[in-house]
Backbone bond lengths (Angstrom), bond angles and torsions (degrees), N, CA, C in turn:
res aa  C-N    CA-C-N  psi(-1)  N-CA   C-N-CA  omega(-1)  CA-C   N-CA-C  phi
1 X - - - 1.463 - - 1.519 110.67 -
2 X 1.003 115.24 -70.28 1.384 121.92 171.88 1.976 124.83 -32.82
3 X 1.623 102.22 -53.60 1.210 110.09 161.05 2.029 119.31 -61.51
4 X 1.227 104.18 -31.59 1.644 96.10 175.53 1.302 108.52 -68.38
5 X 2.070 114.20 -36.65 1.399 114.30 -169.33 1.364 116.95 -78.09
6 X 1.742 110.99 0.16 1.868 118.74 165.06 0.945 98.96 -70.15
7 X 1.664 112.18 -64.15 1.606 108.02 -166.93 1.789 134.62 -67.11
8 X 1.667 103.86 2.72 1.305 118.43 165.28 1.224 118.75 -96.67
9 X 1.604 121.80 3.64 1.333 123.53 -161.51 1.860 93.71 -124.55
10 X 1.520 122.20 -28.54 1.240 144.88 154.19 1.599 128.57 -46.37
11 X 1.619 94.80 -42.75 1.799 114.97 -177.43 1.363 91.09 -92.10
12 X 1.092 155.12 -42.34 1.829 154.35 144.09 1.289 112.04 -23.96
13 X 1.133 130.12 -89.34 1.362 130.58 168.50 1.730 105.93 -14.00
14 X 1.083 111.07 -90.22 1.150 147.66 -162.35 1.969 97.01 -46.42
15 X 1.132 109.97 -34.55 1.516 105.06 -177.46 1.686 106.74 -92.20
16 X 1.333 92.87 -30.65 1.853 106.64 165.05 1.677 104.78 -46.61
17 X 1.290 115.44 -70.81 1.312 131.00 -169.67 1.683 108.32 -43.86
18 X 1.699 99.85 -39.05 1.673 110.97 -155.31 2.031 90.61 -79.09
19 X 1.152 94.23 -27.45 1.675 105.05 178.48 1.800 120.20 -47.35
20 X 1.681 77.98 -65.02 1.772 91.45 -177.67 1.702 88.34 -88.74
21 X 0.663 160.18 42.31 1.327 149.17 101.06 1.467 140.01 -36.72
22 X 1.653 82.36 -57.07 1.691 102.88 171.63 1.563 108.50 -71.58
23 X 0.957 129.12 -57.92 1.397 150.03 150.86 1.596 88.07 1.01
24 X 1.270 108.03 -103.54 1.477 149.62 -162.61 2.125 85.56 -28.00
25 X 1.518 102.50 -64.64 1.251 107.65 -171.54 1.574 124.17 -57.77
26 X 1.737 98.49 -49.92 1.559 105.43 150.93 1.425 123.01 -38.42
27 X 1.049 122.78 -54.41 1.712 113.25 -179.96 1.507 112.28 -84.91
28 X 1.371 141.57 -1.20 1.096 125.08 155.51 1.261 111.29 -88.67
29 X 1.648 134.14 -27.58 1.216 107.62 166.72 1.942 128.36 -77.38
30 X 1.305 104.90 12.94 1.087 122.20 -170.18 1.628 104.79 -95.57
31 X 1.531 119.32 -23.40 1.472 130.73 -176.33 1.382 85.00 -105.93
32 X 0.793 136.14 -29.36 1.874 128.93 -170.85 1.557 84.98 -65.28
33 X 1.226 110.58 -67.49 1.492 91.37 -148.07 1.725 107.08 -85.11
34 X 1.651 129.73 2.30 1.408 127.36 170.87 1.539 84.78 -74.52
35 X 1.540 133.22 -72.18 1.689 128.75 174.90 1.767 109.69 -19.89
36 X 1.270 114.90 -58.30 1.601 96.30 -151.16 1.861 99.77 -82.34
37 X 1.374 129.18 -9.06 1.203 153.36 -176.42 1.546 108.51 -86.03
38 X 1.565 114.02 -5.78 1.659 97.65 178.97 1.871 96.21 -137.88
39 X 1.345 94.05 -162.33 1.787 105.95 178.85 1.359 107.50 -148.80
40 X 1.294 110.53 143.06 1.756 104.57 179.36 1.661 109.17 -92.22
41 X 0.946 89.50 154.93 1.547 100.49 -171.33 1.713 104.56 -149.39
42 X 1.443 103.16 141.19 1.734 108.83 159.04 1.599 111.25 -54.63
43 X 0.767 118.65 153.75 1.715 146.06 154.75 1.609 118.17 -161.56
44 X 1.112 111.93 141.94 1.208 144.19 -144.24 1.302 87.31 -95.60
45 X 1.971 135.26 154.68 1.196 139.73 -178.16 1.523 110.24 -109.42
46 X 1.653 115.41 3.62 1.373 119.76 178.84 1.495 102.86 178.32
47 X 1.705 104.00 148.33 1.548 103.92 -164.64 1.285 108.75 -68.02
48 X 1.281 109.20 159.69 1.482 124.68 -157.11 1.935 90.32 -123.04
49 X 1.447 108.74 140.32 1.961 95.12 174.89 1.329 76.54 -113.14
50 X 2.173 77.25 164.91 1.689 93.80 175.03 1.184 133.35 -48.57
51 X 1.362 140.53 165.54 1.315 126.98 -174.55 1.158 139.42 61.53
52 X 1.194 106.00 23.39 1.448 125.58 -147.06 2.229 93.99 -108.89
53 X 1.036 134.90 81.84 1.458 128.96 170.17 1.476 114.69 -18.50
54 X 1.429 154.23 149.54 1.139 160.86 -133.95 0.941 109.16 -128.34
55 X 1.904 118.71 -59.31 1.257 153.16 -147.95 1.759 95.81 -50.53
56 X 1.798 103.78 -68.27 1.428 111.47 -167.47 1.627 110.72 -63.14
57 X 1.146 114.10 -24.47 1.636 115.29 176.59 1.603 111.67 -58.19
58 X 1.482 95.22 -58.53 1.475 108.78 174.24 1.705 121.30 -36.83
59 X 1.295 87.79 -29.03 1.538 87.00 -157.46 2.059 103.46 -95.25
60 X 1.344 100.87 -8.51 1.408 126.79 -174.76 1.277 93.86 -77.60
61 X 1.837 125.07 -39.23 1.475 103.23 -157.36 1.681 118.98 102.10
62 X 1.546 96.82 9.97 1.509 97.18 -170.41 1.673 120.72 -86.28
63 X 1.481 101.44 -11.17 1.475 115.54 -164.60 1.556 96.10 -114.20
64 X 0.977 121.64 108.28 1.833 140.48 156.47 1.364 122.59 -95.60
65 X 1.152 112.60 152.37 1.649 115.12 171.04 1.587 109.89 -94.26
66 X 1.558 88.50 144.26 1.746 86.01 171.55 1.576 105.63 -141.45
67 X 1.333 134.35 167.84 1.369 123.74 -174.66 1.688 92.00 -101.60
68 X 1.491 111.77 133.20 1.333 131.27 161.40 1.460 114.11 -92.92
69 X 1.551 123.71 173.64 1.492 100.88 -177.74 1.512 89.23 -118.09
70 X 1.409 104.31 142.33 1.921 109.49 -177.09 1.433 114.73 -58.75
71 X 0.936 124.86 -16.10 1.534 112.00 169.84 1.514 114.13 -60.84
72 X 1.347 121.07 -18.69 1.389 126.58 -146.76 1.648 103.51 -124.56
73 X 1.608 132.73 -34.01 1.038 167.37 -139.22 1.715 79.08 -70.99
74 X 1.442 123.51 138.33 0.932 137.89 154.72 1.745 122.70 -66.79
75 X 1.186 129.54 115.94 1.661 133.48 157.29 1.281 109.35 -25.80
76 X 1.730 107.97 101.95 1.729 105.05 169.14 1.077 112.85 100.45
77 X 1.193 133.71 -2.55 1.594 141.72 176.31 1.203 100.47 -52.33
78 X 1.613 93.80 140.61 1.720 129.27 -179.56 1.798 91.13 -56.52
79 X 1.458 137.20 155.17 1.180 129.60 142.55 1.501 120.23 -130.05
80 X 1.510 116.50 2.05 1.049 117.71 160.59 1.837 101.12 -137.32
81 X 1.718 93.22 171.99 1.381 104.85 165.43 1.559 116.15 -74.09
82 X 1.199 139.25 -3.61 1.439 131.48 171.09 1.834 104.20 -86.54
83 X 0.690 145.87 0.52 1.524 147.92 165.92 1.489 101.01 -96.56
84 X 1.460 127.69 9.82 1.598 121.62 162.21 1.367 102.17 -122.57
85 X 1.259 129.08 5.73 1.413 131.24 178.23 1.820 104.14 -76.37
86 X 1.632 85.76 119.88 1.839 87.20 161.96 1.611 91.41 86.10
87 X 1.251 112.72 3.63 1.395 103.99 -173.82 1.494 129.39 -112.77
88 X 1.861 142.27 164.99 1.398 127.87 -171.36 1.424 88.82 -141.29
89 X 1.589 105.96 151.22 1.097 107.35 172.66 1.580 122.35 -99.55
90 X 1.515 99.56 136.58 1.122 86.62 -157.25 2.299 102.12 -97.49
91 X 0.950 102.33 22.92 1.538 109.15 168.83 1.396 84.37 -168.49
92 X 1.907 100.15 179.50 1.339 110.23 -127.79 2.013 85.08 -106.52
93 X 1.228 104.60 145.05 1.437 109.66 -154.68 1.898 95.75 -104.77
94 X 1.270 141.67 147.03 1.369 124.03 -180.00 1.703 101.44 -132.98
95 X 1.563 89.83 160.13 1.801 104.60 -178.84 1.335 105.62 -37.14
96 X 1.119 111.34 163.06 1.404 113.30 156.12 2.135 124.64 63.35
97 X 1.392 101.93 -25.96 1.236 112.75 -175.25 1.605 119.29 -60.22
98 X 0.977 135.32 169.32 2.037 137.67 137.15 1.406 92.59 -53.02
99 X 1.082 104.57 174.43 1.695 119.71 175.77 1.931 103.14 -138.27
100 X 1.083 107.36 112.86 1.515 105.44 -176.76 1.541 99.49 -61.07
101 X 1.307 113.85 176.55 1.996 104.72 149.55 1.029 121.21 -122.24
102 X 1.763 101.23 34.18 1.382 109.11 -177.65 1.810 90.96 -107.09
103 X 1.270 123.51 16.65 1.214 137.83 -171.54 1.611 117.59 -107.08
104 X 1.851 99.30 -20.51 1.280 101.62 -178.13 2.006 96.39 -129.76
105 X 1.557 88.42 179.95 1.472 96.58 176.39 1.569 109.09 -165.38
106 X 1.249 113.42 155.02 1.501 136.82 -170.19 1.598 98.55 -53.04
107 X 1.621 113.70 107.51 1.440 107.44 159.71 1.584 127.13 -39.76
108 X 1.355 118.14 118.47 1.761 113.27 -179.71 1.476 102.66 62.60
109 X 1.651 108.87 56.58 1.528 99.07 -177.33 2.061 119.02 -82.87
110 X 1.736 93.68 11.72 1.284 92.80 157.17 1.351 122.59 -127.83
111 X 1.177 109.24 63.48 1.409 117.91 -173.82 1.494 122.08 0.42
112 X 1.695 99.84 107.30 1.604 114.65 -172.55 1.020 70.19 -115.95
113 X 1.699 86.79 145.61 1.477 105.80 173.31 1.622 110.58 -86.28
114 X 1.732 117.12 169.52 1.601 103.26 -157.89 1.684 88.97 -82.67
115 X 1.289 114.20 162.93 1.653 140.25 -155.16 1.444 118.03 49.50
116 X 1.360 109.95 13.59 1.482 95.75 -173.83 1.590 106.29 -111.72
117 X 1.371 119.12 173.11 2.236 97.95 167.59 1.862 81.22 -129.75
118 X 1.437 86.33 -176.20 1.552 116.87 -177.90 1.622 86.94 -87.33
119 X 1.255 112.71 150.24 1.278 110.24 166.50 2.244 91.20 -153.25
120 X 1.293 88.05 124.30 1.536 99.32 179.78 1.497 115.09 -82.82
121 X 1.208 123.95 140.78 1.323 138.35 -169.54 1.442 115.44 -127.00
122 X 1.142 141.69 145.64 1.449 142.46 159.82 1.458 107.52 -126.00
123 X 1.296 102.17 145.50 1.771 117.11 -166.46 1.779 92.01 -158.43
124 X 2.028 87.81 147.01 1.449 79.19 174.70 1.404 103.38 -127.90
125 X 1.460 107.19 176.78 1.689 131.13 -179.03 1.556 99.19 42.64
126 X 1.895 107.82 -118.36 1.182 138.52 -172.13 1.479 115.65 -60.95
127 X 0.786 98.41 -28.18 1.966 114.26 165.22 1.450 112.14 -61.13
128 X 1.216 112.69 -58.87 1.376 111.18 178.89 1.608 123.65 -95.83
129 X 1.590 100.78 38.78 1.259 125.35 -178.66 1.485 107.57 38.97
130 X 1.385 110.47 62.59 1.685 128.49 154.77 2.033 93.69 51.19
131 X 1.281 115.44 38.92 1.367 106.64 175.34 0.922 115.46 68.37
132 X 1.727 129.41 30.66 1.844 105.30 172.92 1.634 88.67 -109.35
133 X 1.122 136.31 26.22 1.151 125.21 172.28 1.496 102.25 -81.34
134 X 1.271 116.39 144.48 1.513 140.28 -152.90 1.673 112.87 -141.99
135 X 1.433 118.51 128.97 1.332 125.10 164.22 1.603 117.00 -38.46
136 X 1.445 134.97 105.11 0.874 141.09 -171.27 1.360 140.32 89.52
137 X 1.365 86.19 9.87 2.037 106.73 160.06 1.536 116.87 -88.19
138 X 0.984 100.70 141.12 1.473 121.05 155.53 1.872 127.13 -70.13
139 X 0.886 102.62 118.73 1.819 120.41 -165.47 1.692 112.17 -104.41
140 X 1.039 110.48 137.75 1.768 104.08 149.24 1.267 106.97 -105.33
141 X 1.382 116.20 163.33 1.468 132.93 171.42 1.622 113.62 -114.78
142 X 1.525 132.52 114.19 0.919 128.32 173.58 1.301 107.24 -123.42
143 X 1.977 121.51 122.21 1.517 117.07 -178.92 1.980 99.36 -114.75
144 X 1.315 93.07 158.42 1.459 97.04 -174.19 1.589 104.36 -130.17
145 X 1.289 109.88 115.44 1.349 126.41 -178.69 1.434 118.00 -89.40
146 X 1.368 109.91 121.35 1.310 114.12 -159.74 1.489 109.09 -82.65
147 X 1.594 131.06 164.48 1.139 134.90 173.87 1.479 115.11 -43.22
148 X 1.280 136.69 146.13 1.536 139.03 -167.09 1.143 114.80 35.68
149 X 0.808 136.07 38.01 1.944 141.56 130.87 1.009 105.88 -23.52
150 X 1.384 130.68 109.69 1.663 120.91 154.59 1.718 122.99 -83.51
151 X 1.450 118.10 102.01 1.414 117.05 -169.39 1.705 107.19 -113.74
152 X 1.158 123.73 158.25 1.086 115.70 -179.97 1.802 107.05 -101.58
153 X 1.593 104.11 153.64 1.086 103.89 163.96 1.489 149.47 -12.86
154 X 1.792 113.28 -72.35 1.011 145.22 164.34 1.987 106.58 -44.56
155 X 1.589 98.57 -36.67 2.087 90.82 -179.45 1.362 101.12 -67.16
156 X 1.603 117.70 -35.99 1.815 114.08 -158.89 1.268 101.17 -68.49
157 X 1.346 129.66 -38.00 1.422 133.12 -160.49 2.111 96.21 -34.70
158 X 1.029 115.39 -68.82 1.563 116.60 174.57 1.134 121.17 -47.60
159 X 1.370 106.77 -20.94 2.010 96.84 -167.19 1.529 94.54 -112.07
160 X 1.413 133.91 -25.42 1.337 129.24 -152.73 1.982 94.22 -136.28
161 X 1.676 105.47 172.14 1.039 114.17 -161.96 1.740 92.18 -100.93
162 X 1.278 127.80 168.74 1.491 119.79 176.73 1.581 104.16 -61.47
163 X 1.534 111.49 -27.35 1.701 116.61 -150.10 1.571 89.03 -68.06
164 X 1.557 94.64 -57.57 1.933 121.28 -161.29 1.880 91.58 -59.45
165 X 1.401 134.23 -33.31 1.634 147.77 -178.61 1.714 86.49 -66.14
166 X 0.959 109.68 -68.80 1.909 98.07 -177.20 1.317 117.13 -65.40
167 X 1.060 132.11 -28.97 1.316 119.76 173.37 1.846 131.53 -69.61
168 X 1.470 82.88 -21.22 1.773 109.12 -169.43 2.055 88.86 -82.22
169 X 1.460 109.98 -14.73 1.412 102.67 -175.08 1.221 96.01 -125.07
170 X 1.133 121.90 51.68 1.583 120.56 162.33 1.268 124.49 63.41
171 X 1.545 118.00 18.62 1.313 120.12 169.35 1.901 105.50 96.31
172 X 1.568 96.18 3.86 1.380 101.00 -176.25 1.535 113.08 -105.00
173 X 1.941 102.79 132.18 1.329 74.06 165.60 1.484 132.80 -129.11
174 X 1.367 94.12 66.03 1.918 95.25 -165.31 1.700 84.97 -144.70
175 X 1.543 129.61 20.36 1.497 123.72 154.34 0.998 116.19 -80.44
176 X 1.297 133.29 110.81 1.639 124.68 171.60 1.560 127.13 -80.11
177 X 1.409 99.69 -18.35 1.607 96.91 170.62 1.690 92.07 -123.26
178 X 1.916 80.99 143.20 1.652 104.12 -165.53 1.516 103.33 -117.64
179 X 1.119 107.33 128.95 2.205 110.25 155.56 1.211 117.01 -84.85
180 X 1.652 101.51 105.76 1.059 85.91 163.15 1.900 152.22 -87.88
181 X 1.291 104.09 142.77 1.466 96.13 -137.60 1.830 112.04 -81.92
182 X 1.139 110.05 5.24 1.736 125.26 -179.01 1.356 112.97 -145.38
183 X 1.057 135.80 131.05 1.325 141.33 161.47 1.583 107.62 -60.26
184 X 1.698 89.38 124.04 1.867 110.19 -164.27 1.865 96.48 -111.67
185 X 1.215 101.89 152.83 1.722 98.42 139.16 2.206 106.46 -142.22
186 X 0.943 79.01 148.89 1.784 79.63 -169.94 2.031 95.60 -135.32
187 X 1.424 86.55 144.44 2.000 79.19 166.80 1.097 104.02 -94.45
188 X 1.422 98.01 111.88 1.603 132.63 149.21 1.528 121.93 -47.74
189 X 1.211 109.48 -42.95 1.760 100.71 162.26 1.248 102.92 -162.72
190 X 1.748 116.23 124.69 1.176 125.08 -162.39 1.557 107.09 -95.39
191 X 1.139 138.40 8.96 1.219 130.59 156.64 1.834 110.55 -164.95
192 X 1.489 94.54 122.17 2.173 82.91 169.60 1.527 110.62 -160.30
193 X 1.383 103.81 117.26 1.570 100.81 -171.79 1.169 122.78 -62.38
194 X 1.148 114.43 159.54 1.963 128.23 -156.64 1.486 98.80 -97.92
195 X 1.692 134.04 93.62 1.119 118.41 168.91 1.958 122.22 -48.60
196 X 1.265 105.67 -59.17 1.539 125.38 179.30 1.625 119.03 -104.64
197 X 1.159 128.32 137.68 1.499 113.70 141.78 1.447 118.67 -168.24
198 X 1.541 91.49 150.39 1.593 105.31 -174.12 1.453 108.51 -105.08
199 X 0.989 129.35 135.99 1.689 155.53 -168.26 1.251 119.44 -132.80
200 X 1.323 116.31 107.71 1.402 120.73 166.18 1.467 122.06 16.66
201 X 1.445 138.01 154.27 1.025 133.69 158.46 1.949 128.12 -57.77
202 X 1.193 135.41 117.07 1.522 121.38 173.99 0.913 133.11 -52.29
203 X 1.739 133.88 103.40 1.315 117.23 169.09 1.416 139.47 -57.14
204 X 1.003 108.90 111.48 1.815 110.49 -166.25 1.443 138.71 -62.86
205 X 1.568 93.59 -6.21 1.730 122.39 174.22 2.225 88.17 -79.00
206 X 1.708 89.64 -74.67 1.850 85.08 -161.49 1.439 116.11 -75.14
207 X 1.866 108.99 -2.46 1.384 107.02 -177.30 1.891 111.47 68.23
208 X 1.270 109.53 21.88 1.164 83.92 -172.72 2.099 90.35 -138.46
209 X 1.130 124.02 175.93 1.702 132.62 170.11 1.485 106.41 -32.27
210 X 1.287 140.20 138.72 1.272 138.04 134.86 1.489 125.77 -68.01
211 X 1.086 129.84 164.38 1.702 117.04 173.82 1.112 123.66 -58.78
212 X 1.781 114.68 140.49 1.248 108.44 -174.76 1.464 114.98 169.49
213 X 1.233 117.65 175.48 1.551 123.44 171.75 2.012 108.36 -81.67
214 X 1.136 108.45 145.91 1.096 116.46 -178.94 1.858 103.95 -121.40
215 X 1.267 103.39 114.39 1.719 101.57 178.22 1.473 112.65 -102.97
216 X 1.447 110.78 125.47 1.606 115.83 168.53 1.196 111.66 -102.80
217 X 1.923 119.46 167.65 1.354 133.77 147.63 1.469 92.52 -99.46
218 X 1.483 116.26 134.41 1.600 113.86 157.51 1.707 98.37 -129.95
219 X 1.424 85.39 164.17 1.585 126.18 -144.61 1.900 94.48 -92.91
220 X 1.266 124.63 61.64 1.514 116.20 -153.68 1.385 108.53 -120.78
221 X 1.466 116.40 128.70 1.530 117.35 151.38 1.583 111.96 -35.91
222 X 1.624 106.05 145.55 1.366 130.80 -170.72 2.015 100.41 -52.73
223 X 1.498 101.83 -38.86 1.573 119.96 -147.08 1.546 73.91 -83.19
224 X 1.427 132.91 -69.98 1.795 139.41 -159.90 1.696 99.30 -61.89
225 X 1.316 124.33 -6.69 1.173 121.53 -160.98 1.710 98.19 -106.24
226 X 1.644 104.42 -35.94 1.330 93.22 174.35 1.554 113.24 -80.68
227 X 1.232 130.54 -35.17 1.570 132.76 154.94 1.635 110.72 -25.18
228 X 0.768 102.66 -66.72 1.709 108.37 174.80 1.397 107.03 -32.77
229 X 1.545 96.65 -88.38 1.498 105.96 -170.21 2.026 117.05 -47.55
230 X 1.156 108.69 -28.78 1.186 105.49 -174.91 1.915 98.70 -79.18
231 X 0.947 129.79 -24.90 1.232 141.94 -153.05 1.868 93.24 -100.48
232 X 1.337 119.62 -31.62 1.448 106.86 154.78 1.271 128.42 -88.48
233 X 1.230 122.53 37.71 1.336 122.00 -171.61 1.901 101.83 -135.38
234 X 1.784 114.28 -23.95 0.957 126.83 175.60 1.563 116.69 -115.94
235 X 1.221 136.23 -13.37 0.890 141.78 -163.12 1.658 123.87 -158.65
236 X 1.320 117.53 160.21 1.744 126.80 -168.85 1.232 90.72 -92.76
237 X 1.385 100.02 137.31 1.658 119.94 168.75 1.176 98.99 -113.66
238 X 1.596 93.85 160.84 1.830 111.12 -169.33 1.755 86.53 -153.56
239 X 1.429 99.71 124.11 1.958 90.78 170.35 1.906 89.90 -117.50
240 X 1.650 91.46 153.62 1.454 106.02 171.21 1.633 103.49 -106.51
241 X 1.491 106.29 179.33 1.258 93.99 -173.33 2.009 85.20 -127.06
242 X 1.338 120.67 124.11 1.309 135.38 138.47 1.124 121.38 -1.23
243 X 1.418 140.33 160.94 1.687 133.71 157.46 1.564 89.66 -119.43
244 X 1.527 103.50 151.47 1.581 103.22 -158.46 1.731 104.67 -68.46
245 X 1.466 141.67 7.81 1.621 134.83 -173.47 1.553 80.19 -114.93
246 X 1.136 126.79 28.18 1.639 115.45 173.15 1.479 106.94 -128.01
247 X 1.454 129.95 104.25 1.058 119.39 -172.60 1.498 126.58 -132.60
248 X 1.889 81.23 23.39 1.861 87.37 -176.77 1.746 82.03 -145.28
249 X 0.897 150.44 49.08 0.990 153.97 117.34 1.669 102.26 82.76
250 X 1.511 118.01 -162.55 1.744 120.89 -168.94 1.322 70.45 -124.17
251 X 1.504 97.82 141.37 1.797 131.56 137.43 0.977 110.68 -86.39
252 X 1.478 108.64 129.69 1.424 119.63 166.67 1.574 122.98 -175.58
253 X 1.293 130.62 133.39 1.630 135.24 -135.61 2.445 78.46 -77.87
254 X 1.877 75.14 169.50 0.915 91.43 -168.28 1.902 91.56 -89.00
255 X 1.753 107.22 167.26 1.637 109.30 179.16 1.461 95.76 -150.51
256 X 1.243 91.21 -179.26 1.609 102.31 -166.96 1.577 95.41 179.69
257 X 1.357 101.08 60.57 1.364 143.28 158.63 1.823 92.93 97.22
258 X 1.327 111.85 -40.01 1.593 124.03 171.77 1.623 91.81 -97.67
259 X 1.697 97.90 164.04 1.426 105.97 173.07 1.258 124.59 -80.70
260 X 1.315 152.19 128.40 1.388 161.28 -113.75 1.619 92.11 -75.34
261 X 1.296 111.71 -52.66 1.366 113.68 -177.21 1.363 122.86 -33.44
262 X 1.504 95.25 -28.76 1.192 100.74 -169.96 1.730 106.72 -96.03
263 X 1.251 119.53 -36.23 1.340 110.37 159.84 1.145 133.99 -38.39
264 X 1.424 126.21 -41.17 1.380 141.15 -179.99 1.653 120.55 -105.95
265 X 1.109 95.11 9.65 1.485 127.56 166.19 1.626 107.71 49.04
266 X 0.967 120.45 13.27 1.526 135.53 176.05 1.333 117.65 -116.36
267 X 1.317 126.80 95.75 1.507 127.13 163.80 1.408 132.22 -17.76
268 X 1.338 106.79 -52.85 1.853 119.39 -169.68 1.670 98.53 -146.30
């Protein structure tokens, strides 16, 4: 008796075991095949708005992986956190989603240099040297201010000397807005590299620009950037183009057929 009641207590066990066995096997082939049926992907734990830098999220813990199932998987999905490094979004990213990477983009993806911004320019034809200006040249800027310009004080400080600033105001020095009394051109900024630019279409007969506006990003101190802008609002710009072992450009006084000095009849 006793020996049958081992072997009934033995065949129990043993069918127990064969149970969670099946069990055990059932649910791994049950994750096998949800696993081989999806793809992992980043998603984000809360919406992110456009423009929004990556870097500090990343570093918060905000971006996890989760398995999506490939039928469904978005084109281009992020799959790790190093494809959001260095990166901003450039539309608005949501909980739970894939993350395209057509959603994000390279912080400063035109390399400004640090203290400086992009500042965009438009110039046309012969000015912008008939379109051979090129991404990663070096430029001068020369604007020419025409006779009776009314400029104020505070703009000349950059282009003119205090002495040559009083003379341009009549020997006065408590006028803040000045006429100017000769048509000048002076370089306005003697060297600044061209992050971007777009140039006319090529004609395919002469191989060369058709007519047109030429648009840059340049690479400019805050101070050369406000020169600029004030200098397209009063005056014609003309950019030259650099030879590439030239990267600080020519000094040289401004004229207006004589050299400025001499316009304002004061040297310094």
């Amino acid at each position: 008796m006793r020996s049958r009641g081992l072997v009934v207590a033995i065949a129990v066990v043993l069918a127990v075991l064969a149970a969670v066995g099946v069990i055990v096997y059932t649910s791994n082939v049950k994750q096998t095949a949800i696993d081989e049926g999806t793809v992992p992907v980043i998603v984000a734990s809360q919406d992110i708005p456009a423009s929004t830098e990556l870097d500090p999220l990343i570093a918060q813990g905000v971006f996890t992986t989760a398995n999506v199932p490939s039928s469904v998987v978005v084109s281009g999905a992020v799959t790790t956190t190093d494809e959001l490094s260095g990166k901003t979004a450039t539309a608005p990213i949501y909980a739970n989603e894939a993350i395209p990477l057509a959603r994000v983009t390279s912080t400063n993806v035109l390399g400004i240099s640090p203290g400086n911004i992009g500042l965009g320019l438009q110039v046309d034809g012969a000015a912008a040297v008939n379109g051979s200006i090129a991404q990663g040249d070096n430029v001068a800027i020369w604007a020419t201010f025409p006779r009776g310009t009314l400029v104020t004080r505070s703009s000349l400080k950059a282009l003119l000397t205090p002495s040559q600033i009083t003379q341009l105001a009549g020997g006065s020095s408590s006028n803040n807005v000045i006429t100017v009394p000769a048509t000048f051109t002076i370089n306005l900024i003697p060297t600044v590299k061209v992050l971007s630019a777009q140039n006319p279409p090529v004609d395919t007969t002469t191989g060369r620009s058709s007519s047109g506006s030429s648009t840059f990003i340049l690479d400019m101190a805050p101070e050369d950037a406000q020169l600029t802008v004030f200098a397209t609002g009063t005056a014609t710009l003309y950019m030259g183009l650099l030879p590439p072992d030239n990267k600080d450009g020519y000094a040289m006084p401004g004229t207006a057929g004589v050299p400025i000095a001499k316009v304002v009849g004061v040297s310094k």
